[in-house]
C-alpha positions in Angstrom: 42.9 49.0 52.0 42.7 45.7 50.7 42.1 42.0 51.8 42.1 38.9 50.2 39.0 37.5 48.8 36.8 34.8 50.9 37.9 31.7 49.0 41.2 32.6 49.0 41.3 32.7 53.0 39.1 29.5 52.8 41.3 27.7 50.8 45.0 29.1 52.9 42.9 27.6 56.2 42.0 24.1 54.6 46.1 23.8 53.4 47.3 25.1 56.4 44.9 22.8 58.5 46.0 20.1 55.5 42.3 18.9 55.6 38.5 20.7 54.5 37.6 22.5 57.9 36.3 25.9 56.8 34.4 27.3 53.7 32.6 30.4 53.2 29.8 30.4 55.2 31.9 29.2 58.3 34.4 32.1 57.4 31.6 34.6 57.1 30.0 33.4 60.8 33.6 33.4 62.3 33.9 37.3 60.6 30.9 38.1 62.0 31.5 37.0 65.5 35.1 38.3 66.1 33.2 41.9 64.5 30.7 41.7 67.2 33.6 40.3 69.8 35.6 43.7 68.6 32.6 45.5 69.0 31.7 44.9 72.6 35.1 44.7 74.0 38.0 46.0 71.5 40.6 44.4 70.8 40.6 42.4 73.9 37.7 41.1 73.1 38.3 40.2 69.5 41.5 37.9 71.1 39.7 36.1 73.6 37.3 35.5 70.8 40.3 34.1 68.5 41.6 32.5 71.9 38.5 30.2 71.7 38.1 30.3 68.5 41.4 28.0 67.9 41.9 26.7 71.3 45.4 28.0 72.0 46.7 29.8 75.2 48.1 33.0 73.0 48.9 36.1 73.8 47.1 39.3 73.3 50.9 40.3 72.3 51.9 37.2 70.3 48.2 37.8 67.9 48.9 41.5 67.9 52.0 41.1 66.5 51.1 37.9 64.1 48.4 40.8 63.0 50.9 43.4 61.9 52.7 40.8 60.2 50.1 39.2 58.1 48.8 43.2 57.2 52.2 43.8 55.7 52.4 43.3 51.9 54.9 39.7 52.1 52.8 39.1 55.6 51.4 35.8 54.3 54.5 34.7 53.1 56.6 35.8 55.8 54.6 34.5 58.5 54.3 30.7 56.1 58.3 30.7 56.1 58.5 31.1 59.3 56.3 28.8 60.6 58.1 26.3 58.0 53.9 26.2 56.3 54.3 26.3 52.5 51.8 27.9 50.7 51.2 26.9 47.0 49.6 28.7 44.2 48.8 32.7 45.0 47.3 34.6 48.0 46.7 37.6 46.0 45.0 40.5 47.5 41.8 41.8 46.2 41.0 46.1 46.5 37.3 46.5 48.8 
């Protein structure tokens, strides 16, 4: 499977956000909370965790389905077009 790499996520947040609100240590803690979230109470508990996380009254269907998207190989692309959030430069993903 693969995933992008740290700084890439770090840097699609800060452009999405259009200011500096995350870097790698903030990205590692947030990984490491929605884990544990996952951990104790599935996926319920991972979206509540998200829910809080961004302050936004979403759906465990609406994030499920924002999830499949963004795991697909255009998902980051697909899910910036239609959102109308352009995303410059590459959000290559790297093999674990």
């Amino acid at each position: 499977m693969t995933k992008p790499a740290k700084k890439e996520f770090v840097d699609l947040i800060n452009q999405i956000v259009g200011e500096t609100v995350m870097n790698e240590e903030k990205l590692q803690q947030v990984l490491v909370d929605a884990k544990k979230a996952f951990r104790m109470d599935g996926c319920n508990g991972f979206f509540q965790y998200i829910r809080e996380l961004i302050d936004a009254p979403v759906s465990d269907q609406w994030m499920s389905e924002l999830m499949k998207q963004v795991n697909s190989p255009s998902g980051i692309k697909q899910v910036s077009k239609k959102w109308n959030m352009p995303i410059h430069g590459s959000f290559s993903r790297n093999k674990k």
